[in-house]
Structures are given as structure tokens and as C-alpha cells.
Biotite code that builds the C-alpha atoms (Angstrom):
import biotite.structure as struc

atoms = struc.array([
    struc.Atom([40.495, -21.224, 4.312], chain_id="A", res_id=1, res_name="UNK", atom_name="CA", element="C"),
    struc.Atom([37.342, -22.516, 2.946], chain_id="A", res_id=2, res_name="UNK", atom_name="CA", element="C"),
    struc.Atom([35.739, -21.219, -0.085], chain_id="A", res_id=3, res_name="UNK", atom_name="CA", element="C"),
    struc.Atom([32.257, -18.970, 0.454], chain_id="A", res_id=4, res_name="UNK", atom_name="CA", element="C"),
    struc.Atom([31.421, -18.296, -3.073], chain_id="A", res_id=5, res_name="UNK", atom_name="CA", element="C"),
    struc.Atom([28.120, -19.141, -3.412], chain_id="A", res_id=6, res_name="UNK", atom_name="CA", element="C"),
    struc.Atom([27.204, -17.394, -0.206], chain_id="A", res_id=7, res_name="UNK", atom_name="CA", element="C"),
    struc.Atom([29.055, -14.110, -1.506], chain_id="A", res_id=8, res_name="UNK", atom_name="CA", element="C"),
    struc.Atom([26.756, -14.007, -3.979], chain_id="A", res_id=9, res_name="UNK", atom_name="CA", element="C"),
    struc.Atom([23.625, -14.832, -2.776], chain_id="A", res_id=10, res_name="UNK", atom_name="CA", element="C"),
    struc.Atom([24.783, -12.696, 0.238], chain_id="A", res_id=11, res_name="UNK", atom_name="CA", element="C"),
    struc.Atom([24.778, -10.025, -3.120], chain_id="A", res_id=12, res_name="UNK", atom_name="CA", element="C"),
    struc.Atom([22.272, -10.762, -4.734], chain_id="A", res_id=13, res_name="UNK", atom_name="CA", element="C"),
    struc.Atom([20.355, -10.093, -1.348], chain_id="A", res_id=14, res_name="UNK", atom_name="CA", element="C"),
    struc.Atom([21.945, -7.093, -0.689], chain_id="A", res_id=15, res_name="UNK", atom_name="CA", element="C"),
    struc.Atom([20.554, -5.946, -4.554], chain_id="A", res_id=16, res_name="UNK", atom_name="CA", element="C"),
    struc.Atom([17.112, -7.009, -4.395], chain_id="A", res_id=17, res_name="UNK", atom_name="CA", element="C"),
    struc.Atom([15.883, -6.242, -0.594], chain_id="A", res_id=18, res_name="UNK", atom_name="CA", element="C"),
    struc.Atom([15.216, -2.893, -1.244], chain_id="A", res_id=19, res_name="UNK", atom_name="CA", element="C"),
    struc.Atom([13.049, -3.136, -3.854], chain_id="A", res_id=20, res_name="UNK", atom_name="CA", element="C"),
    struc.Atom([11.293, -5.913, -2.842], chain_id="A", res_id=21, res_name="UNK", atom_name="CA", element="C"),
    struc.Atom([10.515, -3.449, 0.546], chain_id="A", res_id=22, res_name="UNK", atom_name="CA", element="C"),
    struc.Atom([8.722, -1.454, -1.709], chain_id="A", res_id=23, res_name="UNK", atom_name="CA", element="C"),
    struc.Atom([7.398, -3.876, -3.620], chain_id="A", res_id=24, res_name="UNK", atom_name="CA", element="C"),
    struc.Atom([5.752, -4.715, -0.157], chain_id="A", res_id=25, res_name="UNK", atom_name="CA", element="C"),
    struc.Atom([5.189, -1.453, 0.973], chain_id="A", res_id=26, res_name="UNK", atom_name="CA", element="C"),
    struc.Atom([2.972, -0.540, -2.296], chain_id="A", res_id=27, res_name="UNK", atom_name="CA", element="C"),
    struc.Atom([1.080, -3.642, -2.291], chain_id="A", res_id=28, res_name="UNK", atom_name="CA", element="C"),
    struc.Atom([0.131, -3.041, 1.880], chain_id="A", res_id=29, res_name="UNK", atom_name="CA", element="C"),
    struc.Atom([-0.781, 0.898, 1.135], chain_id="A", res_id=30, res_name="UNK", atom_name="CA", element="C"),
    struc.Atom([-3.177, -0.903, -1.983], chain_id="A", res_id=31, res_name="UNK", atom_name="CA", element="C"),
    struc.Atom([-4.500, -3.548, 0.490], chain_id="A", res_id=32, res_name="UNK", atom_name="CA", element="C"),
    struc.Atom([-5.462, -0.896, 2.962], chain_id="A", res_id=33, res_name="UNK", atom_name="CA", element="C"),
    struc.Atom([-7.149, 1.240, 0.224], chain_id="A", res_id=34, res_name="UNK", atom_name="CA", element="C"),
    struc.Atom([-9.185, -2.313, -0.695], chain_id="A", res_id=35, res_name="UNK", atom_name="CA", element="C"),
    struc.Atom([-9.713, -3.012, 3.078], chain_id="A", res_id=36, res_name="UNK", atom_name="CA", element="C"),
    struc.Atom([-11.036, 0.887, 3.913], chain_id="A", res_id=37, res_name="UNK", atom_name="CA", element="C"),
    struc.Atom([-13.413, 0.749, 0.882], chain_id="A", res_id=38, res_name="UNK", atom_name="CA", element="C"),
    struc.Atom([-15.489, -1.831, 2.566], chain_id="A", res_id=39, res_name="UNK", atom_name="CA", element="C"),
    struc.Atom([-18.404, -3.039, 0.576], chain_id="A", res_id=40, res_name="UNK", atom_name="CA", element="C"),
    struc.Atom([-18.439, -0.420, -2.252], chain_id="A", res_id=41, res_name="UNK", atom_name="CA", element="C"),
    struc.Atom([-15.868, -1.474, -4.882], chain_id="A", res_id=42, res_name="UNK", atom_name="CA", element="C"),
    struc.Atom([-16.507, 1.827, -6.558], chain_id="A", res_id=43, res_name="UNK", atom_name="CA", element="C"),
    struc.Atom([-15.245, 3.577, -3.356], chain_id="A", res_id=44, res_name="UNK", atom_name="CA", element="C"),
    struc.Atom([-12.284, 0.661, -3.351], chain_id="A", res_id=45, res_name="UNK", atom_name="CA", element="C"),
    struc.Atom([-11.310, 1.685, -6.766], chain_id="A", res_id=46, res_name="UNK", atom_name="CA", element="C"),
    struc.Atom([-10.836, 5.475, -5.983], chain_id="A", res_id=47, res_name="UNK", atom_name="CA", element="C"),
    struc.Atom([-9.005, 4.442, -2.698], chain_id="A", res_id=48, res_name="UNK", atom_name="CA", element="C"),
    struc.Atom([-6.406, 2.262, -4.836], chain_id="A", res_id=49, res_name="UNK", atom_name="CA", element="C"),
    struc.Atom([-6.594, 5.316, -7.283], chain_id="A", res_id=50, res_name="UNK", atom_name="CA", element="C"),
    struc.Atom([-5.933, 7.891, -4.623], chain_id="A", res_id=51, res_name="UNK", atom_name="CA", element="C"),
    struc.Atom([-2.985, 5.175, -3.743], chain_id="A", res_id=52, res_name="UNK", atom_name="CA", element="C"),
    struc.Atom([-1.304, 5.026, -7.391], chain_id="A", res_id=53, res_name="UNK", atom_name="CA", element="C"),
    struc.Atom([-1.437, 8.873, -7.107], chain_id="A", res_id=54, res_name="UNK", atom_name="CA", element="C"),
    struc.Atom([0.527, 9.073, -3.963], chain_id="A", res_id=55, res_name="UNK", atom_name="CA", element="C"),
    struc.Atom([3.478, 7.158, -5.298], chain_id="A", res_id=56, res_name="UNK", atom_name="CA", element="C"),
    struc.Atom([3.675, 8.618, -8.389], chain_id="A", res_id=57, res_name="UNK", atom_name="CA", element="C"),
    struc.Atom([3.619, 11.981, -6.794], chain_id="A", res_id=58, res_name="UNK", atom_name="CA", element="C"),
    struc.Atom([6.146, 11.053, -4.598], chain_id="A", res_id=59, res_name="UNK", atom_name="CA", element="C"),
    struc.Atom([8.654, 9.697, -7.214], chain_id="A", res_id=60, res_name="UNK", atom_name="CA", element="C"),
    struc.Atom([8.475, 12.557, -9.593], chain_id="A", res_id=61, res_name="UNK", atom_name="CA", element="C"),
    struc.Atom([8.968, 14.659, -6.307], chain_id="A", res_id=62, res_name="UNK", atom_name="CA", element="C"),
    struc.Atom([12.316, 12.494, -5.572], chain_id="A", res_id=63, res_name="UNK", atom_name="CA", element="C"),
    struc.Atom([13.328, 12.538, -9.503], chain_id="A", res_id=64, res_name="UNK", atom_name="CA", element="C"),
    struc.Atom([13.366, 16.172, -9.582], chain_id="A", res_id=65, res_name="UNK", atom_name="CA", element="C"),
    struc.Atom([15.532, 16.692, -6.541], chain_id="A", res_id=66, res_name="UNK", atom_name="CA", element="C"),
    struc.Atom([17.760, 14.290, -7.465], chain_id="A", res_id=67, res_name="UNK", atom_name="CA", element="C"),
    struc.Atom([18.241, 15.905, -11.064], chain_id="A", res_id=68, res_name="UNK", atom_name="CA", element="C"),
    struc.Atom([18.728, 19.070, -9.178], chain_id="A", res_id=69, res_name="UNK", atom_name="CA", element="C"),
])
């Protein structure tokens, strides 16, 4: 039987990191829209990315709280 250590783990250490690096790529595509819909006007760019940041902090304390209840 041959040996498959090294792919066990880096079959694990896959399995550990793919889910945050999805939302690692999910963040930075909802801040890349919020660049891409605010166009020319950085100021209007800024509040989009804003607007962003608010939406997945709301969202975690929303999934903190039910999983502490």
C-alpha cells in the first residue's frame, strides 16, 4: 500500500482554508462592484465600499447572535 501523507494533508489543509478563502473572494468581488458602480466619482465609490463594509458587518453580528442563542 503506498504511503499518501503529504496528500492527506494538503488534501487538509485544503479542506481548512477553502472556505475562508470563498469569502475572502466573495468580499473583495461585492468591494469591486461597489468601485465599478461608483463610476467616475470616487466620493460616490467610497460610500459604495462603505455601504459594502456595512453589509458584512451587519450580517456577522446577525449570525453571532443566533449562534450564541
Amino acid at each position: 500500500m503506498a504511503e499518501f501523507g503529504f496528500y492527506e494533508g494538503v488534501l487538509s489543509l485544503w479542506h481548512a482554508l477553502h472556505v475562508p478563502l470563498c469569502v475572502v473572494l466573495f468580499i473583495a468581488a461585492a468591494i469591486h462592484v461597489g468601485l465599478g458602480l461608483g463610476g467616475a466619482s470616487v466620493l460616490f465609490a467610497f460610500f459604495l465600499v462603505a455601504l459594502t463594509g456595512i453589509g458584512v458587518l451587519s450580517t456577522t453580528g446577525i449570525v453571532v447572535a443566533v449562534d450564541t442563542f
